[in-house]
C-alpha positions as CSV (number, residue, x, y, z in Angstrom):
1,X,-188.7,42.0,-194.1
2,X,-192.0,40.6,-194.3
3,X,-192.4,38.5,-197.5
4,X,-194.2,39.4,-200.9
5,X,-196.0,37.1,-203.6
6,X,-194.5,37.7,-206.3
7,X,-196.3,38.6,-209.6
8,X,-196.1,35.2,-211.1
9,X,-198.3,34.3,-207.4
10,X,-200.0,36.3,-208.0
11,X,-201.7,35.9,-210.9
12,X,-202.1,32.1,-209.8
13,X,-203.8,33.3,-206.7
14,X,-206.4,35.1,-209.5
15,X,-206.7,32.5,-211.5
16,X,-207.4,29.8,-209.0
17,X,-209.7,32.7,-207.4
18,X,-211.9,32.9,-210.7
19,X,-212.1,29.2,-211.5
20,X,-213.5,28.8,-207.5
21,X,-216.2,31.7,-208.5
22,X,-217.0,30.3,-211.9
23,X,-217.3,26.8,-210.5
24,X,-219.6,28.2,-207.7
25,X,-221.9,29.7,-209.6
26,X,-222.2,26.9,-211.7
27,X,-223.2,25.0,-208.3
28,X,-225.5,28.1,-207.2
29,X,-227.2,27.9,-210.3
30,X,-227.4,23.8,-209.7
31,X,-228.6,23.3,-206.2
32,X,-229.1,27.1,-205.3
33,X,-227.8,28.7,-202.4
34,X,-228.9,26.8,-199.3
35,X,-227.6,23.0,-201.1
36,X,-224.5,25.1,-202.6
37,X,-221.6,23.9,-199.5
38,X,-218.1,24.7,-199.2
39,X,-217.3,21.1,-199.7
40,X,-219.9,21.0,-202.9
41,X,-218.2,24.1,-204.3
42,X,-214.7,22.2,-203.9
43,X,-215.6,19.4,-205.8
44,X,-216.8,20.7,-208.7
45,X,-213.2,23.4,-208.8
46,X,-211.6,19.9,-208.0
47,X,-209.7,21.3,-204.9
48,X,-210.0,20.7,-201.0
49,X,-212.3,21.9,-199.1
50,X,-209.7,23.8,-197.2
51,X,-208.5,25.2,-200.5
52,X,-211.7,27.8,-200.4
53,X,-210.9,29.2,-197.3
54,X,-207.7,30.5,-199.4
55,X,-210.0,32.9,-200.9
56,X,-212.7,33.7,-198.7
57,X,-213.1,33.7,-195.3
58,X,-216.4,32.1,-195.4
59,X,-219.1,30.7,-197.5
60,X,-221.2,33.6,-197.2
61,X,-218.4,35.2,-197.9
62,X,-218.2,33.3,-201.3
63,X,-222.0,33.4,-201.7
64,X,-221.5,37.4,-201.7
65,X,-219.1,37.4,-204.6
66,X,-220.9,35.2,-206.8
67,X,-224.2,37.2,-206.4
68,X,-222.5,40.5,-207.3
69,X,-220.8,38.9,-210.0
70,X,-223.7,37.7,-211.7
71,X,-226.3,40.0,-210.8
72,X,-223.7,42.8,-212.0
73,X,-223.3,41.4,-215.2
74,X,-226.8,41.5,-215.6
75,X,-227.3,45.0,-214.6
76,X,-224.3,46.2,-217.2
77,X,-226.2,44.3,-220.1
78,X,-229.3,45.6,-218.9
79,X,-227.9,49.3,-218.9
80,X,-226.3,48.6,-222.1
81,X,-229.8,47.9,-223.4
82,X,-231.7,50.8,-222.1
83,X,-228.8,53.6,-223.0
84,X,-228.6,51.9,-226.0
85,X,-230.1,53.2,-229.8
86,X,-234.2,53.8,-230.4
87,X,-236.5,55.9,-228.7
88,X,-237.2,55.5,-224.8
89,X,-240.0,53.7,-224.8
90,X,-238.3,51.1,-227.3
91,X,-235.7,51.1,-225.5
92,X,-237.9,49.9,-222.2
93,X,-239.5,47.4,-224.2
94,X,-236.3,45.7,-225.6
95,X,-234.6,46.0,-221.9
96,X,-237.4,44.3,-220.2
97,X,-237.4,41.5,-223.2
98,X,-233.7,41.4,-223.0
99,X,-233.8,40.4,-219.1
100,X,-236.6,38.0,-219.2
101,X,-234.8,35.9,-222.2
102,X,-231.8,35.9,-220.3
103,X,-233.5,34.8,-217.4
104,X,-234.5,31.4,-219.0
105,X,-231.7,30.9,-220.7
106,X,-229.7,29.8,-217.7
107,X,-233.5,29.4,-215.0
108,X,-231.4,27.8,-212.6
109,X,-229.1,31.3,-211.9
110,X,-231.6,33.5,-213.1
111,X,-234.1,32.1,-209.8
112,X,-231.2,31.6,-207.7
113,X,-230.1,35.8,-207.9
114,X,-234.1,37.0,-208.3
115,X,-235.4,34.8,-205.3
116,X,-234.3,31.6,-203.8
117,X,-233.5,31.4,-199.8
118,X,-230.0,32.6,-199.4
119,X,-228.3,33.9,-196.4
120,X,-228.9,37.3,-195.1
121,X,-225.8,38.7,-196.7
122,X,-227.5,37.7,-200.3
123,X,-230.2,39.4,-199.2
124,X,-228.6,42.1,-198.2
125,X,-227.1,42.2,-202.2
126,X,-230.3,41.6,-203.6
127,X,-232.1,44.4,-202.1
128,X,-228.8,46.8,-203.4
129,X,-228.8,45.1,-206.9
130,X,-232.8,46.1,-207.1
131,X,-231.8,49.5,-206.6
132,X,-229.6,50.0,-209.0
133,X,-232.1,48.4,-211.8
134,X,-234.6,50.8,-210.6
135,X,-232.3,53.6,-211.0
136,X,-231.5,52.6,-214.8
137,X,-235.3,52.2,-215.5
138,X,-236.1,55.4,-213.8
139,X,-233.6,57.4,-216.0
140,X,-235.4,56.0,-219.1
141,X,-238.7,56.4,-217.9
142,X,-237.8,60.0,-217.3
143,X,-236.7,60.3,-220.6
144,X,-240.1,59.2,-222.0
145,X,-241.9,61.9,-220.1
146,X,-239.6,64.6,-221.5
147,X,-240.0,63.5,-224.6
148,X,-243.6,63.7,-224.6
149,X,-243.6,59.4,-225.2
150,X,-245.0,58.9,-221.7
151,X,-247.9,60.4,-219.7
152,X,-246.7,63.0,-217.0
153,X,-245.9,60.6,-213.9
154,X,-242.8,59.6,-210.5
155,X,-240.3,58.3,-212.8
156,X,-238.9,56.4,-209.2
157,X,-241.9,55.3,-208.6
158,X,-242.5,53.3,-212.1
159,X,-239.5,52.2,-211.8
160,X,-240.3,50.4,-208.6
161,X,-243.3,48.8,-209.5
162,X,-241.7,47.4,-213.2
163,X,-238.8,46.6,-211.2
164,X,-240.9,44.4,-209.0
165,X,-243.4,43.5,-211.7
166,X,-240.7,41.6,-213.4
167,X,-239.3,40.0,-211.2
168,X,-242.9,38.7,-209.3
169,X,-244.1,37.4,-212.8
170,X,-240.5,35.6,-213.9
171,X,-240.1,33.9,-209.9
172,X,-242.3,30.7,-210.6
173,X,-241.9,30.1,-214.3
174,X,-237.8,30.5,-213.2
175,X,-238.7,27.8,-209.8
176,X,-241.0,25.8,-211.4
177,X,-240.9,25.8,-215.1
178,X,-244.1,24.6,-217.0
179,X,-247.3,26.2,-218.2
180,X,-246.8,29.1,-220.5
181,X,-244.0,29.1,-222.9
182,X,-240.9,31.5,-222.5
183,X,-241.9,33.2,-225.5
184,X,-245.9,33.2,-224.7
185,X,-244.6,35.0,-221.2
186,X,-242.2,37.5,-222.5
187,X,-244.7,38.5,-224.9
188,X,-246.9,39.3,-221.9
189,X,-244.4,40.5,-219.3
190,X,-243.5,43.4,-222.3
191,X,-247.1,44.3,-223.0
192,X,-247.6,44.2,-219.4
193,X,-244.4,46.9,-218.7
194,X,-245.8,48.8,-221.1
195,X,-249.1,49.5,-219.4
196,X,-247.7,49.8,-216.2
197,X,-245.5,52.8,-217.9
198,X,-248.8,54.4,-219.6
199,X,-247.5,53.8,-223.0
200,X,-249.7,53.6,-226.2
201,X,-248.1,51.6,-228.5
202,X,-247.8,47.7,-228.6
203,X,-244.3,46.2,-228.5
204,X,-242.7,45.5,-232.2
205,X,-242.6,42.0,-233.4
């Protein structure tokens, strides 16, 4: 009879699972991807370098899980945001502002899942993460037009362009901080999703 963990192993095996992801995010959000090694990883969990290969069979392997992990959170808070309470276009304006704070609030992350050189299997992610935030702002964009908030216009295709927008105008602010201030440039990156949407009304203070 082949042998089974048993629940108490578990629930080890999770829990020394999660600290390795917390730990390499911490390190991916640090160095970025390319600096972010196995053996870097296992230092800052404070286990073997061996120890990883436990988990995951490799580090893209490892580099994959972090991304979804972190990009997913971001994609539930940003749908919590824009199914949220207020009127569409509020709702836009608040989700846009909502990302871009979050985004400096931890710069070194925030660059690391938006742009930084990562292997082709982060790529890979990144290009299905942007998908599914142009799917949430296209279903509030849609909105807007039914309402009568927004002018007649390709909800999937608005939701493309402010989907890139935002991430072109947060890349070297998040890379290279300096220049404008985080508040100065959220201030602008809102007003500036609100023209791209065709939206008559200036974000509330």
């Amino acid at each position: 009879m082949a042998y089974r963990k048993t629940p108490a192993e578990l629930a080890r095996l999770r829990d020394a699972r999660e600290h390795l992801v917390q730990h390499a995010t911490d390190v991916v959000a640090e160095v970025g991807w390319a600096q972010a090694s196995v053996s870097a990883v296992a230092a800052a969990a404070g286990i073997a370098a061996g120890s990883v290969y436990q988990h995951f069979p490799s580090k893209a392997a490892l580099a994959v899980e972090v991304f979804r992990r972190a990009s997913g959170r971001e994609v539930e808070v940003l749908g919590e945001v824009l199914r949220g309470p207020g009127d569409p276009v509020e709702r836009l304006t608040h989700g846009v502002e909502v990302f871009a704070r979050r985004s400096f609030e931890r710069r070194g992350l925030a660059y690391a899942l938006l742009a930084a050189p990562a292997e082709p299997a982060v790529g890979a992610e990144r290009l299905e993460f942007r998908r599914r935030y142009r799917t949430l702002f296209a279903e509030v964009v849609s909105e807007g037009v039914a309402a009568g908030l927004l002018p007649p216009q390709d909800a999937q295709v608005t939701a493309a362009a402010l989907t890139g927008a935002i991430g072109e105008v947060l890349v070297d602010p998040l890379g290279a901080p300096g220049g404008s201030s985080a508040e100065q440039l959220i201030a602008e990156l809102t007003a500036m999703s609100l023209r791209c949407l065709g939206a008559d009304r200036a974000p509330a203070n």
